[in-house]
C-alpha positions in Angstrom: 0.0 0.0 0.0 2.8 2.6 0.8 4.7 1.6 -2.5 1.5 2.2 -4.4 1.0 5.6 -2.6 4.5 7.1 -3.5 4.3 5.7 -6.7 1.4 8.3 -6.8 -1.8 6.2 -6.7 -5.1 7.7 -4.6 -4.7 6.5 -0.9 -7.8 5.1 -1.3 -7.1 2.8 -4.2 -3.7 2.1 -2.5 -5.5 0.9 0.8 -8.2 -1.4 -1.4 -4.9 -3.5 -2.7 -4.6 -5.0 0.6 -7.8 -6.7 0.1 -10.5 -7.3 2.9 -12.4 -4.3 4.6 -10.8 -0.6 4.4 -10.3 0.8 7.7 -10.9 4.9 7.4 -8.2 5.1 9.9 -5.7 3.3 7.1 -6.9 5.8 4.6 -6.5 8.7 7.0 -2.9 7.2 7.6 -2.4 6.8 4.1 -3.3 10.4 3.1 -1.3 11.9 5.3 1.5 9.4 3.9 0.6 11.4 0.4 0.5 14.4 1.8 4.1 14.4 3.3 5.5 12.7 0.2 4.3 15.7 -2.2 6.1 18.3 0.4 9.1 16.7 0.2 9.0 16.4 -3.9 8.8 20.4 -3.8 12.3 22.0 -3.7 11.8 24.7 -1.2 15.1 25.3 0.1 16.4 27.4 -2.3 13.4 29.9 -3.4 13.7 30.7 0.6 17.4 31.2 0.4 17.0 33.7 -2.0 14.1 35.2 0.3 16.7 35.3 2.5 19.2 36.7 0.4 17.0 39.1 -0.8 15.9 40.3 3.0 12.4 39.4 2.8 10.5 37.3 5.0 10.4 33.7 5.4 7.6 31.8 7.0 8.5 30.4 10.3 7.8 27.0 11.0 8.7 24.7 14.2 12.1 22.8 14.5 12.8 19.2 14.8 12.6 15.5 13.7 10.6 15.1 10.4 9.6 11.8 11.9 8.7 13.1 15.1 6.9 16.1 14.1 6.1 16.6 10.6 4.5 19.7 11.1 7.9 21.1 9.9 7.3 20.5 6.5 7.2 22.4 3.8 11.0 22.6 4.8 13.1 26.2 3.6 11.4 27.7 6.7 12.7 29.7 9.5 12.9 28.0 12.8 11.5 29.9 15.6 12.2 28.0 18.3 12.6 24.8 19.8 10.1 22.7 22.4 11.5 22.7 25.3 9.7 19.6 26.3 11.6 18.0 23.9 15.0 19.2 25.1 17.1 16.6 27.3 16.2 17.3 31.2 19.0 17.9 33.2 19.4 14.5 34.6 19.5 13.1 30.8 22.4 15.4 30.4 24.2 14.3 33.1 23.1 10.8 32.5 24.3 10.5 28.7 28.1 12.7 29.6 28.1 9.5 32.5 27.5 6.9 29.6 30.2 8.3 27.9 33.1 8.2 30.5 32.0 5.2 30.8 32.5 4.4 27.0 35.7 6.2 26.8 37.2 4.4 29.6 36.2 1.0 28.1 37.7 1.6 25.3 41.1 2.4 26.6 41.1 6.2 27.7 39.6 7.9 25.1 40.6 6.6 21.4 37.0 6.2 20.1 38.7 6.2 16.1 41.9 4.5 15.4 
């Protein structure tokens, strides 16, 4: 079903290939499957460089994982910010710069790449 909807056929068709009863929630999921495929076909990077370039504005648009949060698409927009409930606490900080003395000393003082 996903190979059919890249390949550009109607989520709805692409869902009926599976055979048996077509769950709206599959077609939902498929749709938005479309969706995000046609955003990232559109090169938008570089008409917003030249915006930039240019000093005109550019559409801001949230920061992040495309996986996570594919709100960020169209990409070629300005970031405003960052969630800070997604930023590592404190304690993951500390926790992951732990991890990694750890590593480090496993691995005989340091030399990650020899």
């Amino acid at each position: 079903m996903v190979e059919a909807v890249i390949a550009g056929e109607a989520p709805e068709a692409a869902a009926a290939r599976g055979g048996g009863t077509v769950e709206a929630e599959t077609v939902a999921v498929l749709r938005q499957l479309a969706a995000i495929d046609r955003m990232l076909l559109e090169d938008n990077e570089l008409p917003a460089i030249l915006r930039a370039l240019d000093g005109r504005y550019i559409r801001p648009a949230p920061g992040g994982d495309l996986l996570r949060t594919p709100a960020i698409l169209p990409t070629g927009r300005n970031l405003h910010g960052f969630d800070p409930f997604r930023m590592p606490s404190a304690f993951a900080v500390e926790d992951g710069a732990q991890q990694a003395a750890r590593l480090l000393a496993r691995r005989g003082g340091g030399q990650l790449f020899s």
